[in-house]
N, C-alpha and C positions, 0 to 999 in steps of 0.2 A: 592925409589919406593913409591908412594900414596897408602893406605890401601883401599881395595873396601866396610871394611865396614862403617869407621870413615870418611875416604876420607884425612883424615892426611899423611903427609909427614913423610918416616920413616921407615915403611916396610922393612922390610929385609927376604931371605929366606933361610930359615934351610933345610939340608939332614938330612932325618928322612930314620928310619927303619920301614915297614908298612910288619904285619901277614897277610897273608890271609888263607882259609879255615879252615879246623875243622879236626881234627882223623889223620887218616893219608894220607888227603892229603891236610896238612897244608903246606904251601910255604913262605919264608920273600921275598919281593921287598927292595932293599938297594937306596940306595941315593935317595928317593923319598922326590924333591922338595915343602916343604910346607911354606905358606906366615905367618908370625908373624909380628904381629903389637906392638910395647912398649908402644904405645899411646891409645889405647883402650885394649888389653890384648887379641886377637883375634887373632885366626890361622887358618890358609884355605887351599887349596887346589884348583888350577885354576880349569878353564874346559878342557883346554888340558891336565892338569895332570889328572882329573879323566878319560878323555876318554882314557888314553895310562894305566890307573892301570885295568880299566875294560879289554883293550886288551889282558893285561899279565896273570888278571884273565881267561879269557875264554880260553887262548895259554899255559897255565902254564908248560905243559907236554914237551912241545918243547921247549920251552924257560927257563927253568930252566936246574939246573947244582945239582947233588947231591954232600955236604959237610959237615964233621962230627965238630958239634960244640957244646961247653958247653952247658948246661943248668941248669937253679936253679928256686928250686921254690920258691915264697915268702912265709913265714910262721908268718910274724909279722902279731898285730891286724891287724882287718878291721877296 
């Protein structure tokens, strides 16, 4: 895959875990396809991924599943 911002051959794309909202009505999107480049150090996100993360956002209600899972807070420096 060519990187859109270096234009290098190379590109590869990671499933990341992306939070959204705040309080409680924070939500995670899982496998969300993001572009990394080894050649410039550069990570993205197409337009069709943000236009389907914007969807999820706005649908979050319907389209989410409730499921009880770990959590820790960080407490090293900043």
């Amino acid at each position: 895959m060519t990187c859109d911002n270096c234009g290098k051959k190379g590109a590869r794309i990671r499933r990341v875990t992306r939070t959204m909202g705040r309080g409680k009505t924070t939500f995670l999107i899982e496998n969300v396809p993001l572009v990394t480049c080894p050649s410039c150090g550069e990570s993205y996100y197409t337009a069709e991924t943000l236009k389907e993360i914007e969807r999820i956002r706005l649908h979050w209600r319907q389209l989410t599943v409730e499921k009880p899972f770990p959590l820790a807070t960080f407490g090293g420096a900043a």
